[in-house]
N, C-alpha and C positions, 0 to 999 in steps of 0.2 A: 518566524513565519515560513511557511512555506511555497517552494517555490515550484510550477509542474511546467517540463519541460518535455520535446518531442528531439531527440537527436536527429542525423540525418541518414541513420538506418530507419526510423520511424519507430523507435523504441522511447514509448511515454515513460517516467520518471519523478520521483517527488524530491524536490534538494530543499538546503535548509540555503536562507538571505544566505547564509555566512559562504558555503561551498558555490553558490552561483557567482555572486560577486567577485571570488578568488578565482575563480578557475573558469568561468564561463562566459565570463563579459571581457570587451576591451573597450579604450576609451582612445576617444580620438583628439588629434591634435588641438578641436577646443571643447576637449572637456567636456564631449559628448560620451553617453555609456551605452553599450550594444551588447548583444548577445553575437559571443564569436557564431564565425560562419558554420551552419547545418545545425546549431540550435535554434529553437524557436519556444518560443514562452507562449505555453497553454491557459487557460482559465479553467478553473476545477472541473467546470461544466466539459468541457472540452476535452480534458484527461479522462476524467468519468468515462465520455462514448468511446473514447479512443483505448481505453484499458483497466474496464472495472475491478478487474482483479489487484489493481494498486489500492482501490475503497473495499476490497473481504469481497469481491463476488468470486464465485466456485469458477475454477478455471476446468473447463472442458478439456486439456489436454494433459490434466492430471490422471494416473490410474493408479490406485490402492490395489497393494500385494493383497492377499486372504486374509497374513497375519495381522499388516494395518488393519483391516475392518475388521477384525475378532476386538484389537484391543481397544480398538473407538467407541464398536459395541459394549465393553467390559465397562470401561470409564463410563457412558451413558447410564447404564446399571448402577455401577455403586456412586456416582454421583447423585442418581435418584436415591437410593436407599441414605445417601449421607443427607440430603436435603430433607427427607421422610425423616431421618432421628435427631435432626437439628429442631425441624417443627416441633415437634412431639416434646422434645426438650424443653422448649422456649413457648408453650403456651399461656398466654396472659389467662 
């Protein structure tokens, strides 16, 4: 399972049960479990507004060199032509 937490820079995050529970929580004299202090436990809804780019949204504060976009372009191309001779291949 996964777990989405907000540090106390405001830096949302996705941990797995295993890494919150070792490193993220303490447990008190009875046996109560918390999230140490300046973490705080998100709801997926809640990471989502708070930092889509953890769900694949385009982060705005990325910038592609020329050559990045030549070879993103190149791949789009022959991944079409690979799909175009897989069809053609595989016609019922």
């Amino acid at each position: 399972m996964t777990v989405y937490i907000e540090n106390e820079k405001g830096g949302v995050h996705s941990v797995t049960d295993e890494h919150y529970n070792t490193y993220l929580t303490t447990t008190t004299n009875d046996g109560g479990t918390f999230p140490i202090p300046g973490i705080t436990v998100l709801t997926e809804e809640q990471a989502r507004e708070k930092n889509p780019q953890l769900f694949g949204a385009w982060d705005p504060q990325v910038t592609f060199t020329p050559e990045e976009l030549i070879a993103q372009r190149k791949y789009q191309k022959d991944l079409a032509e690979f799909q175009q001779l897989y069809a053609s291949n595989h016609e019922g």
